[in-house]
C-alpha positions as CSV (number, residue, x, y, z in Angstrom):
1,X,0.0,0.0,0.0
2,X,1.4,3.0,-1.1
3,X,1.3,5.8,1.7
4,X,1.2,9.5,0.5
5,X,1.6,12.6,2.5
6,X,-0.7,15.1,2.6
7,X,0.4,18.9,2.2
8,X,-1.1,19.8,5.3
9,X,0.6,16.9,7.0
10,X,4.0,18.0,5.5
11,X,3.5,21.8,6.6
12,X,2.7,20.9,10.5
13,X,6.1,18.1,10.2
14,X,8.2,21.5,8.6
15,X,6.3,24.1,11.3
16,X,7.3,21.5,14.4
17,X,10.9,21.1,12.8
18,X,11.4,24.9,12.1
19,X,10.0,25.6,15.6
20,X,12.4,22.6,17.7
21,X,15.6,24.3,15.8
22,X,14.1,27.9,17.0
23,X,13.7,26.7,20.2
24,X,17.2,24.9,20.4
25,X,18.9,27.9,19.0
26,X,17.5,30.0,21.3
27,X,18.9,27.8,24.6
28,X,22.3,27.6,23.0
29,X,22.4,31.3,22.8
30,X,20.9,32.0,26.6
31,X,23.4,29.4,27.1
32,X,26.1,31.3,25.7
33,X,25.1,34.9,27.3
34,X,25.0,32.9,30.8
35,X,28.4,32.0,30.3
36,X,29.5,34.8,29.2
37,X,28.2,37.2,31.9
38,X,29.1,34.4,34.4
39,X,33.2,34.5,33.2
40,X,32.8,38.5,33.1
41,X,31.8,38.2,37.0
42,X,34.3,35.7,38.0
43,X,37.1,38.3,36.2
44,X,35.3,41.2,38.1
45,X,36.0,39.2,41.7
46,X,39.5,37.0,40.7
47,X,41.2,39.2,38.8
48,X,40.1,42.8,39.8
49,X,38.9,42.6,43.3
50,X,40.6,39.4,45.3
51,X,44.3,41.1,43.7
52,X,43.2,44.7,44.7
53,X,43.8,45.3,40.5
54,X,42.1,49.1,40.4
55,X,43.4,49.1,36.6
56,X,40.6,46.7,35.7
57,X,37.3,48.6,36.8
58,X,36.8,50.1,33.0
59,X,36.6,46.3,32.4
60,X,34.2,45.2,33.9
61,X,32.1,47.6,35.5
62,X,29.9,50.5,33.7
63,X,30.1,54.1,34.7
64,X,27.0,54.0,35.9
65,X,27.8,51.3,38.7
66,X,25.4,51.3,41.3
67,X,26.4,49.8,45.0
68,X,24.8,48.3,47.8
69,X,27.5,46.8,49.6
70,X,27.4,48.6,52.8
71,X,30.7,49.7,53.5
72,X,31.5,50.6,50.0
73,X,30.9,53.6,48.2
74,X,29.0,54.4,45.3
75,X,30.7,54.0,41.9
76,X,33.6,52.9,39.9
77,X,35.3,55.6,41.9
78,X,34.0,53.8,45.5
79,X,35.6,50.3,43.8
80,X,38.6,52.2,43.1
81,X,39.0,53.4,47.0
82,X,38.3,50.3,48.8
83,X,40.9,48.6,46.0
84,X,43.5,50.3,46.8
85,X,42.9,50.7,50.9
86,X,43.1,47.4,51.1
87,X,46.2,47.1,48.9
88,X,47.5,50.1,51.0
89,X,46.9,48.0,54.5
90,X,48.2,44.6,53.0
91,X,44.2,43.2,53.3
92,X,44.7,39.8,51.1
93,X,41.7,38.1,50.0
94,X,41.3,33.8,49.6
95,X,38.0,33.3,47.8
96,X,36.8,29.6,47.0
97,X,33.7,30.1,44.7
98,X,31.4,27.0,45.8
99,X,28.2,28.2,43.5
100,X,27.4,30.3,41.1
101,X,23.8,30.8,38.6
102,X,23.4,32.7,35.6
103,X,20.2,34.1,34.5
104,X,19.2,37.0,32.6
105,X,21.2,40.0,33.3
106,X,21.6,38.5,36.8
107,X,24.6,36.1,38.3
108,X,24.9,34.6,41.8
109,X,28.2,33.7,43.6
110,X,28.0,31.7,46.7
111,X,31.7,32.1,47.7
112,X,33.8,30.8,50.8
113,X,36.4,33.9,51.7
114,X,38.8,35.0,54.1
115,X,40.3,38.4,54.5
116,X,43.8,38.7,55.7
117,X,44.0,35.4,57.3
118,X,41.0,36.1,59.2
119,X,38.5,33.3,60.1
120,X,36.4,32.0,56.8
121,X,32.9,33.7,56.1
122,X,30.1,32.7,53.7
123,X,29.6,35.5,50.9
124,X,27.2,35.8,48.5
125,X,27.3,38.4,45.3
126,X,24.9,39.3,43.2
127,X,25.7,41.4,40.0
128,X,23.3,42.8,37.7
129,X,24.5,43.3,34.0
130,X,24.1,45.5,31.0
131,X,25.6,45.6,27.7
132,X,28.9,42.9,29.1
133,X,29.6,45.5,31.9
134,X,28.2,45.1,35.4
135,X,25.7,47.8,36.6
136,X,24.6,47.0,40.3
137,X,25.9,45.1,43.3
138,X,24.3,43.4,45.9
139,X,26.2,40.8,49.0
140,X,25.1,39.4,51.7
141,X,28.3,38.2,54.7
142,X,28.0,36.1,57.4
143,X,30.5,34.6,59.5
144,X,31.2,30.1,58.5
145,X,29.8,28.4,61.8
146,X,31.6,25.4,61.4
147,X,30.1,21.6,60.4
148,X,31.1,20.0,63.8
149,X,28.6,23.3,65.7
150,X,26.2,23.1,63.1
151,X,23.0,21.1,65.0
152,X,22.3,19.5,61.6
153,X,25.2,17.9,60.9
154,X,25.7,20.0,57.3
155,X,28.1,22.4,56.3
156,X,27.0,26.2,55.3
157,X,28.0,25.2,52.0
158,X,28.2,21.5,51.6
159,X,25.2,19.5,49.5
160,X,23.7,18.8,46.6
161,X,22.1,20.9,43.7
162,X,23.1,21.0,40.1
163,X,23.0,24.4,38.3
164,X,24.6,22.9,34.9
165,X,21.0,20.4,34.8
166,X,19.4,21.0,31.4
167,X,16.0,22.1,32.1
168,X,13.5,23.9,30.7
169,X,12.3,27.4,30.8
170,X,8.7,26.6,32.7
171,X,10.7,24.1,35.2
172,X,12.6,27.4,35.9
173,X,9.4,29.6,36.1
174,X,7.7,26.6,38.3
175,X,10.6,26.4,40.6
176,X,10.7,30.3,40.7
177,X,6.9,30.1,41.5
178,X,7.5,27.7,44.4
179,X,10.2,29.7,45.8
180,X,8.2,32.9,45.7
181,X,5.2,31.0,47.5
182,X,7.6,29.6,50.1
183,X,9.4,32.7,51.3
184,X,6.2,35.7,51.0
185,X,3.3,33.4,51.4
186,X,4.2,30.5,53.6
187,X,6.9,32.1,55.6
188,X,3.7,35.3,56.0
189,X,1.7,32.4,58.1
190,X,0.2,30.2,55.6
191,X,1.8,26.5,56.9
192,X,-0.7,24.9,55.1
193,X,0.5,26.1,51.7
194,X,3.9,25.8,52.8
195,X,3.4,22.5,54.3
196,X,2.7,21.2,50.3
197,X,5.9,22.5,48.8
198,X,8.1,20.4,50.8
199,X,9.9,17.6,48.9
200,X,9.8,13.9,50.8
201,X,13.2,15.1,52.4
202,X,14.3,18.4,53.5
203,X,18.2,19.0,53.8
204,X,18.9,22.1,56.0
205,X,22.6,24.3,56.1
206,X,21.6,27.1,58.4
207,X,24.1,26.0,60.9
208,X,20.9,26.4,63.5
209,X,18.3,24.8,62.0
210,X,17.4,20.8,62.2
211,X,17.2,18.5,59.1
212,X,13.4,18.1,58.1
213,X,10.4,20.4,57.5
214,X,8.9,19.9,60.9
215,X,11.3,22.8,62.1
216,X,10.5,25.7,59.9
217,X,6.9,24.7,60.2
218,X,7.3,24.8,64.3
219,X,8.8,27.8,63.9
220,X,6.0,29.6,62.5
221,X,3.6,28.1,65.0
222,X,3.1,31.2,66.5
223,X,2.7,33.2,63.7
224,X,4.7,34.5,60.6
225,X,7.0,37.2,59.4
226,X,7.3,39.8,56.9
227,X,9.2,38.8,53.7
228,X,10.2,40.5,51.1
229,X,11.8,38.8,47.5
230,X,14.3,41.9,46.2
231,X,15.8,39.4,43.9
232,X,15.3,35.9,42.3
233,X,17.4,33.8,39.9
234,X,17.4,30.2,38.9
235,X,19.3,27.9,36.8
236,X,18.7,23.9,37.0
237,X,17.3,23.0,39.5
238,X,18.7,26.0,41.9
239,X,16.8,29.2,42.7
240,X,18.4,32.3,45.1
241,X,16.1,35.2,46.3
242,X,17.5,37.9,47.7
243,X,15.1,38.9,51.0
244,X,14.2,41.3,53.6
245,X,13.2,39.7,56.6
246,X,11.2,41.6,58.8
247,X,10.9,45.7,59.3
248,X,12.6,48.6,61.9
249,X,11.5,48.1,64.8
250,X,10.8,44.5,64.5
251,X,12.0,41.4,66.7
252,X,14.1,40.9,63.9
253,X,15.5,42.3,60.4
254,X,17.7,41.0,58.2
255,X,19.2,40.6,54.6
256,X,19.4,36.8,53.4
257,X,20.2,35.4,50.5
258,X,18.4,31.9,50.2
259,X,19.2,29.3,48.0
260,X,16.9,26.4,47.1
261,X,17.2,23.1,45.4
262,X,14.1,22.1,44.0
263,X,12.9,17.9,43.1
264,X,12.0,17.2,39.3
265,X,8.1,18.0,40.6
266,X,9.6,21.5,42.0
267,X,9.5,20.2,45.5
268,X,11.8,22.1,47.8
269,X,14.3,19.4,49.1
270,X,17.4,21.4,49.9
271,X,18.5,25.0,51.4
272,X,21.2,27.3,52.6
273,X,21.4,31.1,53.3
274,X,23.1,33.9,54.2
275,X,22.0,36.3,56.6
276,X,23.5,39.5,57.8
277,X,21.3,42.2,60.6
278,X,20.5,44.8,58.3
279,X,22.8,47.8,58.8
280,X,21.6,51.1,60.5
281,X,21.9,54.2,57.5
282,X,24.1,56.1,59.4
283,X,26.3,52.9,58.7
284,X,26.0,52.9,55.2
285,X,29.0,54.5,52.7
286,X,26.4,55.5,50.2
287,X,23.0,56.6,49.9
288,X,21.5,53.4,47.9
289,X,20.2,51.1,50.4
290,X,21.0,47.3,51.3
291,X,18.3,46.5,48.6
């Protein structure tokens, strides 16, 4: 039997095939401006800021840089000055990059550093980017509590979690979803809703915090918090927010920056953060807020 193909048979085969190249295309170059924002970062922090390198700022940063690094001022000329002080007073810098997530015009770095010798602390960057040159900073410090003191057993930056898993773009905008629900719905009181976006296991690196849901639900048995998402950016099966916890005047108020590893059925299974108190303005070296 002879089998024929229709015209309108053959124009859907050529519209799915023309649409699956499109679509692969389109990846491979996200994939490609990821990277190359990602590298451009990495050179920002390696080669410019960890070997106090001032020469390098037209590189990488636009001359509309924007800061919110507390102690730093506004500007290619505030990068310039806390450059060189610390060149001036010896301040060496070991950075270990554990993590990083490309998205957008946004990339994360979840990095491991030490300054001058000093004990290790958990830092997290966040850069904004336009046009290959960064225009906005954000970090987040906390001191490393160390595995053997942390009451779950985990490091502050051990684990799991795979940025570099191929996924696709509504697993990204599902996990986003989840993350947003988690942090400013079910962290506001709802432990019902939050209760459901729980994977079967729930690995916990606050340093204070137990292995297992059952914890961050007790927690908010008495009622929740204010949280606010500044930030969010996911790659694989990672998402980070960058929050506000709580207000002035409240029992507490911090800047975190949380990252989440989410199941295949975006399920939150995994988490670390850092958490600094938010500064007071008079502490600030420029006028543009933590946020």
């Amino acid at each position: 039997m002879e089998f024929k193909l229709g015209l309108t048979m053959f124009k859907k085969l050529c519209f799915i095939c023309i649409t699956l190249i499109s679509c692969s295309l389109l990846q491979a170059q996200t994939n490609m401006q990821n990277k190359a924002n990602l590298d451009l970062v990495k050179g920002a922090l390696t080669e410019m800021f960890d070997q106090s390198n001032a020469s390098l700022v037209d590189e990488y940063y636009s001359d509309d840089y924007r800061q919110h690094s507390p102690s730093i001022k506004d500007g290619k000329a505030g990068l310039v000055s806390a450059i060189k002080g610390m060149k001036n007073n010896n301040v060496s810098i070991k950075r270990d990059i554990i993590r990083t997530l490309a998205e957008g015009d946004l990339v994360y770095i979840q990095s491991r550093v030490s300054f001058a010798g000093g004990p290790s602390k958990v830092v997290v960057d966040l850069f904004k980017l336009n046009k290959g040159k960064i225009v906005e900073h954000w970090d987040v410090v906390q001191d490393e509590i160390p595995k053997a003191k942390s009451v779950n057993g985990n490091s502050m930056l051990d684990g799991l979690g795979n940025a570099n898993r191929q996924v696709s773009n509504q697993y990204l905008e599902n996990n986003k979803q989840v993350v947003k629900d988690f942090i400013e719905k079910g962290f506001a009181g709802d432990v019902k809703l939050l209760d459901s976006l729980f994977g079967e296991e729930y690995i916990q690196h606050n340093p204070y915090v137990p292995n297992g849901k059952e914890a961050v639900l007790g927690f908010l048995k008495n009622g929740g918090f204010v949280a606010d998402i500044k930030q969010i950016i996911a790659q694989g099966d990672l998402v980070s927010v960058l929050v506000e916890y709580g207000r002035d005047g409240d029992k507490f108020h911090n800047a975190c920056a949380d990252l989440f590893s989410l199941d295949t059925n975006s399920k939150v299974v995994e988490h670390w953060d850092t958490c600094m108190s938010m500064p007071d303005e008079s502490e600030f070296a420029h006028e543009n807020g933590m946020f």
